[in-house]
N, C-alpha and C positions, 0 to 999 in steps of 0.2 A: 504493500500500500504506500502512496506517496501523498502528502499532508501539502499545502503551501498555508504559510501563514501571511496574514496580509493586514494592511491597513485600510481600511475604510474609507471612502470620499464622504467625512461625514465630521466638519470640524467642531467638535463637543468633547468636554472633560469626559465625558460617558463614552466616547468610542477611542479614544485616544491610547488605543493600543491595539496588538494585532491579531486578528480571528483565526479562528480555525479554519481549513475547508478543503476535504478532501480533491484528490486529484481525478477526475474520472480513467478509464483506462484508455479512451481514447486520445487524452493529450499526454499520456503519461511520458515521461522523456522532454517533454515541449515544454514545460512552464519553468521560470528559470527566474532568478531575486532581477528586481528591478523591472520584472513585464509588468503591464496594465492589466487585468483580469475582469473582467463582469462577475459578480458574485450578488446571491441573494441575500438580500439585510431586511430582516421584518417583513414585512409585505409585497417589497420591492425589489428590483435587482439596481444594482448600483456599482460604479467602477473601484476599481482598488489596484494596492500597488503590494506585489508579491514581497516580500521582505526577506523567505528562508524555503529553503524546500529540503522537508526530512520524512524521516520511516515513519512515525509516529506521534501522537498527540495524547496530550493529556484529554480532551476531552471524549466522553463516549457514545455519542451520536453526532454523527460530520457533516452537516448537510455538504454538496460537491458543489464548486465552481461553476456556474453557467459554460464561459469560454473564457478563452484568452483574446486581447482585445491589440495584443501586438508581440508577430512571429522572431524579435529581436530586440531584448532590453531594451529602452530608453532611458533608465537611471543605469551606468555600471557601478561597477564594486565599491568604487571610491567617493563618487557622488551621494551611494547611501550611507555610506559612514560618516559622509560633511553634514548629510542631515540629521543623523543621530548628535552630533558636534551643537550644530543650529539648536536644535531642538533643547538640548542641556544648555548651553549659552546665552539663547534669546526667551527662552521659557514658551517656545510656540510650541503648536500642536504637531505631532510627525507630518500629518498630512499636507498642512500649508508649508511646512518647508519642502517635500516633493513637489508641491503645483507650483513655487518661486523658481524652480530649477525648468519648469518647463515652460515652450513659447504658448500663450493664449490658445491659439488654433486648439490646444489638443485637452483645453479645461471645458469645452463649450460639450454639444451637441455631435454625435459622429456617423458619418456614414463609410464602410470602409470597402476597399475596391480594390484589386486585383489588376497590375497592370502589366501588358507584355513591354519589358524594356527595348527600344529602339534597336531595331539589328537582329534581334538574335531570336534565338526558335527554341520551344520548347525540349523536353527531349523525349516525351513521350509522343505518338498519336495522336491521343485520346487531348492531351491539353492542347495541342495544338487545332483539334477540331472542334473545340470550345471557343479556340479564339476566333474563329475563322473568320465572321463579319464583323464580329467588334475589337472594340480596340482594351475595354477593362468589363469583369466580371465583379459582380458584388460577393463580399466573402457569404453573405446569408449564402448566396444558390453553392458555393464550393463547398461548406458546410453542411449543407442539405446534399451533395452529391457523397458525401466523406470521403473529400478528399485535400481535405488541408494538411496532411503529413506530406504527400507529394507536393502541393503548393510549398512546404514547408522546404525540403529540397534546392526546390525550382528559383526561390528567393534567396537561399544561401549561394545557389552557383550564381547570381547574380544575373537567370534569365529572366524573373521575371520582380516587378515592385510589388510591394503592396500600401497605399496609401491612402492615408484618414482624409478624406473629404466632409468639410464640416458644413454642417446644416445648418448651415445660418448665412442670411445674406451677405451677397458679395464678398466671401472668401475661396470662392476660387475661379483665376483669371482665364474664361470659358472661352476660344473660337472657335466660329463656327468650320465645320468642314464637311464638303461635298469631295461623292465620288458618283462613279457609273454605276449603275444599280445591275449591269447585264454583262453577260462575260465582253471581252474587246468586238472580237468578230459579229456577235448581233448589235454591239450600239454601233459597228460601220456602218450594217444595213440599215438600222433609223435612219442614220446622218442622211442616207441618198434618199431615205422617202420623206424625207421635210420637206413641205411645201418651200418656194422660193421665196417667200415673205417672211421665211422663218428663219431668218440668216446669221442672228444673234444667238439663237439656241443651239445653232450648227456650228458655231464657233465654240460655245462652250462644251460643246460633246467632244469636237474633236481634240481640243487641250486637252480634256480628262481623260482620254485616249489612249495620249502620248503621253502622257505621266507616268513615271515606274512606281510610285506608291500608288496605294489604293483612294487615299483621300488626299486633297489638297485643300489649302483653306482659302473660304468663297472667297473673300477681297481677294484672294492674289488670281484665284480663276474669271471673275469680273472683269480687273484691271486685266489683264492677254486677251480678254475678247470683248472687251469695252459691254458686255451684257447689263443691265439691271437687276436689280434683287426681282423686281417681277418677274423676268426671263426664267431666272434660278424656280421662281416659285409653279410657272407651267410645267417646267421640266422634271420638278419634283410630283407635281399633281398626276402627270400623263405615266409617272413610274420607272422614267429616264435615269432619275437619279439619287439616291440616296445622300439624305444630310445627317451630321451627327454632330455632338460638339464635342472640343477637345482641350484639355487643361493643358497650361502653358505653366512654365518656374516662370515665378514674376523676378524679376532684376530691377530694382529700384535704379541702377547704372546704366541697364542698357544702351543707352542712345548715348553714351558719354566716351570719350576719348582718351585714354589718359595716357601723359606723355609719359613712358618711361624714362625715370629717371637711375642714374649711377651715385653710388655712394661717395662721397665728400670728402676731400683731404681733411684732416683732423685737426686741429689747431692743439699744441703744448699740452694744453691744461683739458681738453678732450680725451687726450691720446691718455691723458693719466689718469682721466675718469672712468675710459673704458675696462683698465686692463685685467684691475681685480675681477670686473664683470665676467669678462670673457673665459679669468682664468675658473670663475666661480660654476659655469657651464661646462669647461671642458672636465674641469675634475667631478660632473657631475655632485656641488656641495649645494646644501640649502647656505643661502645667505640674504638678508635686507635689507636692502641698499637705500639709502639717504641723498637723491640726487639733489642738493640743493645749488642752484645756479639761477645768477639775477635773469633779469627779462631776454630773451631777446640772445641766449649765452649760448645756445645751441643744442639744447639739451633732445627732440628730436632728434637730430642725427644718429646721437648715443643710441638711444632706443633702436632705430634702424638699422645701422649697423650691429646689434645686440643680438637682435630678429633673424636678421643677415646668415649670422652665425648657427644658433639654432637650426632653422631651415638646413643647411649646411649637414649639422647629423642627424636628421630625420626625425626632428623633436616639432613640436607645436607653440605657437603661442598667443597670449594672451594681451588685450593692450583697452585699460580703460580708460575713457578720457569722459569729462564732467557734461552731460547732457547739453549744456548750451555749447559747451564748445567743441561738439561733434560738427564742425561746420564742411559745407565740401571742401575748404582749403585742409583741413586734417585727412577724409577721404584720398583725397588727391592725395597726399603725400604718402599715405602707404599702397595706396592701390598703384599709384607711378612705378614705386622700386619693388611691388611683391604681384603688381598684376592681378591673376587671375583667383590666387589664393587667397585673397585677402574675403573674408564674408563680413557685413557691417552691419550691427545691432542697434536700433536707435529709435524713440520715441514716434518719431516721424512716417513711421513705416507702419505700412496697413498691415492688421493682423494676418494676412496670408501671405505679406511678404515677407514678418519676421517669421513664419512656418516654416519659409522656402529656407531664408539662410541659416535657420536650423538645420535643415535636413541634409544641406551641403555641409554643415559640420560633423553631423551624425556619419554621414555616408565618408570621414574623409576628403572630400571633394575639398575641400580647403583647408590649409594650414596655418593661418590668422585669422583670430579674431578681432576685429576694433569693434566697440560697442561702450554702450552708459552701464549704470552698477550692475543690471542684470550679468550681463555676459561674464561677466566673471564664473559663471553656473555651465560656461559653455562644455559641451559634452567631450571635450577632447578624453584621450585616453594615453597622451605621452607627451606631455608639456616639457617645456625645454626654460620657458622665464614668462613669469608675468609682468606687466609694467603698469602704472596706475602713476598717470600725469593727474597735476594739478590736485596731488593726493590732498590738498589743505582743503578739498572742497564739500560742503556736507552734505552736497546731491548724495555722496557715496552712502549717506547714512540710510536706510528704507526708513519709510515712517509708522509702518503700518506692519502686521507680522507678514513675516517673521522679520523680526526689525535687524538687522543684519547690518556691519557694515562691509565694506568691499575689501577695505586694508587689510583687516584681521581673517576675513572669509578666503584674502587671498594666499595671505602666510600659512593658512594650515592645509592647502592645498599645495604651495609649492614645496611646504616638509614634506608631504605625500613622495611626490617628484622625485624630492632630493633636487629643486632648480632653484634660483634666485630668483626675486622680489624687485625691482625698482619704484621705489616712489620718488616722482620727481617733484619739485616744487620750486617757485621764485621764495615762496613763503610760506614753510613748510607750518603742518599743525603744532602747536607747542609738544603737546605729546610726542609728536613722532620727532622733532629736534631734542629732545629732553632723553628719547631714549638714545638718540645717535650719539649724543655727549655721554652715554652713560655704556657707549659702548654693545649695546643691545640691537642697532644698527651698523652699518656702517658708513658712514659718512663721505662723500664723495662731492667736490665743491666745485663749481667754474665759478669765479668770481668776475669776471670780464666778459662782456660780449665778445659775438663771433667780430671779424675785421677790427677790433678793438674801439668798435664806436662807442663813441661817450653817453652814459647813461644822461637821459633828459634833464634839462635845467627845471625845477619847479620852483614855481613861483605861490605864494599863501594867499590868499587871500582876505581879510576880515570882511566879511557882508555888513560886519555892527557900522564900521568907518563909512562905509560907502552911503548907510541909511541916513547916517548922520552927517556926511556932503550932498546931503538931497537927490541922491542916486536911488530912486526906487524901482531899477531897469532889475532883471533878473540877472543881467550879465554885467559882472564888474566891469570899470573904465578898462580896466589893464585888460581884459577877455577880448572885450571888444575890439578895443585898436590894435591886438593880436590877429583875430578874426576876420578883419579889412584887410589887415596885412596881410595875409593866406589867400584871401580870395584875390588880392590883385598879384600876386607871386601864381596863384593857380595851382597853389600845393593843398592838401586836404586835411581837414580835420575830424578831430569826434569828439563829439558834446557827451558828455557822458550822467545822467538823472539817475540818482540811486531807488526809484521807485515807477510804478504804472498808473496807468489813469490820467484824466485832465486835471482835476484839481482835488488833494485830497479829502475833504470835506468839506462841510455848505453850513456856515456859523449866520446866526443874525447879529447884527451891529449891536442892537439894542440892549437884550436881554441876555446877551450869551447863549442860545439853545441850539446846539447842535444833534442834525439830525442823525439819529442810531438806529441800527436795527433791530424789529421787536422782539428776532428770538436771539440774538445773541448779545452780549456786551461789548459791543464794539459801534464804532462812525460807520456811516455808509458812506461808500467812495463815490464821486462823481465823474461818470463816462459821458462825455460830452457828442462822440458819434449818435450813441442812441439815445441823450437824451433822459439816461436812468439814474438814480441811485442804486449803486449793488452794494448788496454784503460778499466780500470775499469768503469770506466762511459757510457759508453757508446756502448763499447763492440767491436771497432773498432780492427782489428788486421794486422800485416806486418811483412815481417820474417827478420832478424835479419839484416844491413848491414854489410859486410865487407869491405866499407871504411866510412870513412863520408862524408855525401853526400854536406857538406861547399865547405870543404877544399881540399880533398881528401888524406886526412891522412891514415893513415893504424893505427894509434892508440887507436883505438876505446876500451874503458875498462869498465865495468862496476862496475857500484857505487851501496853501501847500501849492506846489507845481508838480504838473504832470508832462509828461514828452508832448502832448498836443498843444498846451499852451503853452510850451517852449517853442514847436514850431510858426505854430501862431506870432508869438512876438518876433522869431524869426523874419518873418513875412514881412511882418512892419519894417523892422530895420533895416535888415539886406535886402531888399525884395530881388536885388537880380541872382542872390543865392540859390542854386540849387539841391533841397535839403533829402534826405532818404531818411524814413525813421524806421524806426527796429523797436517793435515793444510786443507785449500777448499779441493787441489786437491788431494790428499789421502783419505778426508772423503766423496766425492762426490756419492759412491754409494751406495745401502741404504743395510745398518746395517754395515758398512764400521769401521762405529766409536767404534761399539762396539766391534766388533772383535778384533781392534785393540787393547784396552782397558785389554780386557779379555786376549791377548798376556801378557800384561805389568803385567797384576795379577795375571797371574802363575807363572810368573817368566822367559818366557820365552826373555826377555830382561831387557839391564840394564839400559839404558838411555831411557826416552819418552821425545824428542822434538818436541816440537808446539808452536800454537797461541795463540790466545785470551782461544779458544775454552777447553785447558790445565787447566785453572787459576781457573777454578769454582767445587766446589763442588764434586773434587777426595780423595779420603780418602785410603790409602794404607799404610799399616805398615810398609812397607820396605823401605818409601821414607826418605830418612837423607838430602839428599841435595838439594838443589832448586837451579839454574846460571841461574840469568836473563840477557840476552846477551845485550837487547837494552831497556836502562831504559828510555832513555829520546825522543826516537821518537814521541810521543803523545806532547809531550811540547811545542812542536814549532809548533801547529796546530792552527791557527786562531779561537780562543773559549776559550770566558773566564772560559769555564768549563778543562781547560784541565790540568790544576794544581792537579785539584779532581778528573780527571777520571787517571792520575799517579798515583795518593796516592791509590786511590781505587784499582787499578789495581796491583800494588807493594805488598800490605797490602794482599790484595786474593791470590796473587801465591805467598806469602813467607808463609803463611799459610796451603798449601801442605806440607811441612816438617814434621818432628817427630811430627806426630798427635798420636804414640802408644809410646809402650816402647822406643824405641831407639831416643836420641836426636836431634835434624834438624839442620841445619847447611844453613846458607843463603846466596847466594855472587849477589849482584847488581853491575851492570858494569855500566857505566855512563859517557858523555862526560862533563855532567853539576850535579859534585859531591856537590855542595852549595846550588843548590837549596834546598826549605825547603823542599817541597813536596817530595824529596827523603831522604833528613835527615830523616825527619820524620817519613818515612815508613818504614825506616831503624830500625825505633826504636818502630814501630804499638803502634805509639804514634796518637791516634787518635784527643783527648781533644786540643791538641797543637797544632794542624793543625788547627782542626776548630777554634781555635781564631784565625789562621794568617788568614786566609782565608777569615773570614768573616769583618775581617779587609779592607783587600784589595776587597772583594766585595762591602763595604760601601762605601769605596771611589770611585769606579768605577761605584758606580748606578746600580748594577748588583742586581738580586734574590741571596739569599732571601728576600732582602730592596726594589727592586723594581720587578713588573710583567712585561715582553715581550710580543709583539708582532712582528712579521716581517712579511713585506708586500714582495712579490715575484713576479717581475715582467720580462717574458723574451717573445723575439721575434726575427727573422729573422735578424730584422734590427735594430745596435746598437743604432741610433736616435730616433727610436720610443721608443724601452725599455727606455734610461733615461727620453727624456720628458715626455713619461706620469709617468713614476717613483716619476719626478719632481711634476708634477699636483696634483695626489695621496699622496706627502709630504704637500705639499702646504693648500690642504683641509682638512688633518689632523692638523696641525698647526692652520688654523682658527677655528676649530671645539673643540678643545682639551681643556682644562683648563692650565694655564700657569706652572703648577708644571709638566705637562707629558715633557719627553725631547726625540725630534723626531731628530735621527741620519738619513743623507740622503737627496738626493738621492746619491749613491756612488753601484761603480762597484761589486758587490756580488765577495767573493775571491776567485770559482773560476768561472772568468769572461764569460766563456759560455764552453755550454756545448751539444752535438748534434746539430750544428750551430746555436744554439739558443742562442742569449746575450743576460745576466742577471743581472740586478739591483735591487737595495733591500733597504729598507727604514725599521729602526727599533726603536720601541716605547716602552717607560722606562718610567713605570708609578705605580702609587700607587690607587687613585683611580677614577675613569674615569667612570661616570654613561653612558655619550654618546658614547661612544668608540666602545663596541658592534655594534651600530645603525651605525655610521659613516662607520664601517667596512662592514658593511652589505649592506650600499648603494652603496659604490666603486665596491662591486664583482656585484651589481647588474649594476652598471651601464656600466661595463668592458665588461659583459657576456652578457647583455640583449640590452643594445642598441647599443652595439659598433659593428659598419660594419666590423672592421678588424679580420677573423678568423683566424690570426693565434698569437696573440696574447692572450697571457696567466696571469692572475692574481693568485698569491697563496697566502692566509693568514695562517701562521700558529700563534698560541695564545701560547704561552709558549715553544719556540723552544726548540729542543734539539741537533740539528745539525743546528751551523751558516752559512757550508759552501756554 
């Protein structure tokens, strides 16, 4: 007898572990750790993920597996052990760290089909006279024939696929295709008994004719006989010709060119960053690397030639870069020097296109991967080095379970390996500089740019000075007569807004009442395209008032700058500017961002204003000037990180300047010019910062000196949330060793959110063997015994957003 034990698709304290269920005789041999299975649960059948396959069970009535739902692992050996890892580390359920590892496509709805691979021929008869008019069988009818052990063969020799078609709109990229429905020699004779009026449909007989495949697809038989889809549609009525549709690999690149590119002579202080790398590869060692190197120093290349190597002994790799700055200029530069190998994972890509560049990483088909935090999850099965640019960045954190981050998900995967780790950064996480000095990393420094150009001049700004010379412009004097000067030079700039929206909220002069949204505690932001108040949070919207609805003032004025009414005043000043903006609602539709990109790098404009999205990873010759319009909005953010994600943030987009010949020029506008954190980035004085910093981290009991937890507690009713907020501090306190210090219970800042009230309790500790366990029994005891369902417990382990 053969048992698989399995996990359930079914995220609950109550199923979070794994079933029994025998193996029938007819898959026996075939189910293997890591398939997908249909299994029945209660009433239902439902998918699951095989986790062991052995003789025997403790339990004494087995109900058996439905089927198997895929003839070749999708999790292998070492991926279920990262999730058992996940699973201990982030306190998530097995199952949601299995579904984080896979692309969308295969969480949904499934239909699964049987396809002959291009070329090549069964090796049976019998399969072969199954295929004979079509081109994929559904596994129902091969199932119902029993004969998926032979299919099971047929897919290992690699004659035939088998692939999950998802039932759900528009995921998968369908054309149509027509053939002759009659052997050659009778559709000659049609052709000669067409009427002569029928000259269009005699053209597309005889193309189909002269085809060596069976079908061809209609556009391309159309365009050779100039036909209509009407003509197609007689010829299929009269029984001429048979149509079918046929799924295509989507290629988000297809239509794109990319110039190969050759590897780079090395500059001194490159050649010395690489060599530990290299040598850390060839000796097959784990090590993690600390690339830190200011803007602009060439740290690409490293990576590239890293990869290079790799590739070289038949190893794989991994390369993640921070969601916004997957731009096509990063594309481009691996796809240039790896080609065809490279597969690219990224937000922007329709669910069937990240199926596709999965399935080319599963099958092999490619030996790189570039992608956002996901990929890190990529299926390879003999990595050679991971690399994780702009490692300072918190996209890598997930926010949601399994709350993961990318740095630490990647280190225990390249122990796995035995490969090295690169994180690169201009300005790296305190933690991860804290551990490179403490030797835990290894540290690896360009301190100079590539050609040895000069880091940008920046200039300060006070915005107080400027209110107080009767400057009420958004752009300081100094910006401005910068700004002139660039556009009559005809070199280009970027305006850089540390936020989205037109105006941050909508205050009355009067009374002070600023409007908020009714289920959350928060301002509602004003979008000036449509017109609306929205809640970011929660998504609530209401169109603009024209009095306030206190008082009933008529002075209702809105506060803060958004990128639109930067452009706006743009408009007034410069008007012969040509400006390109870059925020959500401009990049919202897809390939939105490149275009607009590819505008600024022709030249077809002089200013590029945007967000966050701006600040990473743009490299342009022409750019001399950088104006950061709003240096200090991040500062007043509740989060002891927000001093570092300023300096981080400043340091990255003053670093777009003179990256080539021409020298850069920097202007920071500021209402808080003392602060260090903008001194300091003023001067991409990195060394200087992190002593103040970790200063003020020391004393504040913060990481790097101490580890976080925060317990997340929110409900309907503000009483429930504190008191058990309170209970849950309480038992942490008895449970804890006297060196952890539990802040709490206290109102989470912002105090609710989708009428849900949120309290939060947070733990500052060093070392804590019980903590895990104590943490484990709260969610268990929240989730599993507690009668109230609408009550919510969230733990996260190393936050990265307090709010």
């Amino acid at each position: 007898m053969q048992v698989a034990s399995v996990i359930v698709d079914v995220a609950a304290m109550q199923t979070d572990r794994s079933f029994d269920y025998l193996i029938p005789d007819k898959w026996s041999g075939m189910i293997a750790p890591g398939m997908r299975v249909i299994v029945p649960f209660g009433p239902r059948s439902i998918q699951g993920f095989v986790t062991e396959v052995k003789s025997r069970s403790e339990v004494e009535k087995l109900k058996p597996l439905i089927e198997p739902m895929d003839l070749l692992p999708v999790l292998n050996a070492e991926l279920l052990s990262l999730a058992d890892w996940l699973t201990e580390t982030t306190l998530c359920f097995k199952i949601s760290a299995y579904q984080a590892m896979l692309p969308a496509a295969m969480k949904a709805k499934y239909e699964k089909v049987f396809r002959l691979i291009d070329g090549k021929t069964p090796s049976t008869k019998e399969i072969a006279e199954l295929f004979q008019n079509r081109t994929e069988i559904l596994w129902e009818e091969v199932a119902k024939l029993g004969l998926l052990t032979v299919f099971r063969q047929e897919v290992k020799a690699n004659r035939i696929e088998l692939v999950y078609k998802v039932k759900s709109k528009g995921n998968k990229k369908m054309i149509r295709m027509i053939g002759c429905a009659l052997p050659a020699n009778q559709s000659k004779e049609y052709i000669e008994q067409l009427p002569a009026n029928a000259l269009k449909q005699k053209l597309v007989l005889e193309y189909l004719v002269k085809q060596t495949s069976k079908f061809v697809s209609a556009k391309e038989a159309m365009e050779a006989s100039g036909a209509s889809s009407a003509t197609l549609k007689s010829l299929i009525e009269k029984g001429l010709i048979v149509e079918t549709k046929q799924e295509m690999y989507r290629d988000p690149y297809e239509n794109r060119e990319f110039q190969k590119t050759e590897p780079l002579p090395l500059t001194e202080l490159q050649e010395k960053a690489i060599i530990p790398i290299l040598q850390s590869i060839e000796q097959e060692q784990h090590e993690t690397f600390l690339l830190y190197g200011v803007t602009g120093s060439g740290k690409t290349e490293i990576y590239l030639q890293s990869i290079q190597k790799v590739l070289k002994i038949g190893k794989e790799a991994i390369v993640l870069v921070p969601e916004i700055s997957l731009t096509p200029q990063m594309v481009h530069r691996f796809k240039g020097r790896f080609g065809d190998d490279v597969a690219v994972l990224h937000s922007g890509l329709s669910i069937g296109e990240k199926y596709d560049e999965w399935r080319k990483i599963q099958r092999k088909e490619v030996k790189v991967v570039v992608g956002a935090r996901s990929a890190i999850f990529a299926p390879f099965e003999n990595l050679g080095i991971i690399i994780i640019d702009e490692e300072h960045e918190t996209s890598y954190k997930q926010e949601e379970n399994p709350r993961y981050h990318a740095r630490e998900t990647a280190i225990k995967r390249a122990q796995h390996y035995n490969c090295p780790v690169i994180l690169g950064s201009a300005t790296p996480a305190l933690e991860s500089f804290a551990r490179a000095q403490k030797g835990v990393y290894k540290l690896l420094t360009l301190s100079k740019r590539m050609n040895d150009q000069a880091l940008p001049d920046v200039e300060i700004v006070d915005m107080r000075e400027e209110l107080r010379d009767g400057n009420r412009s958004m752009f300081s004097r100094a910006l401005f007569e910068k700004l002139e000067d660039r556009l009559k030079k005809g070199e280009q700039t970027v305006l850089f807004l540390n936020r989205r929206g037109h105006s941050s909220f909508i205050m009355c002069r009067d009374c002070g009442y600023v409007s908020g949204c009714p289920h959350c505690d928060i301002s509602l932001t004003y979008h000036r395209y449509s017109h609306q108040m929205k809640c970011h949070y929660c998504g609530y919207e209401e169109p603009v008032p024209h009095a306030c609805p206190e008082c009933n003032s008529e002075h209702i004025r809105y506060f803060g700058t958004g990128t639109q009414k930067v452009e706006e005043e743009l408009g007034k000043l410069l008007p012969y500017a040509k400006v390109v903006r870059m925020d959500v609602d401009t990049t919202s539709k897809k390939g939105a961002h490149e275009k607009l990109l590819r505008q600024f790098e022709e030249g077809k404009a002089d200013i590029l204003l945007g967000t966050q999205m701006i600040a990473k990873g743009l490299d342009f010759p022409n750019i001399t000037l950088v104006g950061v319009l709003t240096a200090d909005t991040m500062l007043h953010i509740p989060d002891f990180r927000s001093s570092e994600k300023t300096f981080q943030l400043l340091t990255q987009v003053s670093g777009r300047a003179g990256r080539h010949e021409l020298q850069g020029e920097v202007v920071i506008q500021t209402y808080t010019p003392e602060h260090y954190s903008i001194q300091l980035a003023g001067e991409q004085d990195y060394d200087q910062f992190y002593q103040q910093e970790m200063m003020i981290r020391k004393m504040g009991h913060y990481p790097p000196f101490y580890f976080l937890a925060l317990v997340t507690v929110s409900h309907y009713d503000v009483i429930t949330a504190s008191s058990i907020t309170e209970k849950i501090t309480n038992y942490l306190r008895s449970h804890l060793s006297k060196s952890a210090i539990i802040l709490g219970p206290v109102a989470s800042p912002i105090p609710r959110i989708n009428d849900r009230y949120r309290y939060q309790c947070l733990i500052k500790y060093k070392r804590e063997p019980k903590l895990n366990e104590g943490l484990k029994t709260i969610l268990e005891h929240y989730t599993k015994q507690h009668k109230d369902k609408h009550l919510q417990v969230a733990i996260d382990v190393n936050p990265f957003i307090m709010m």
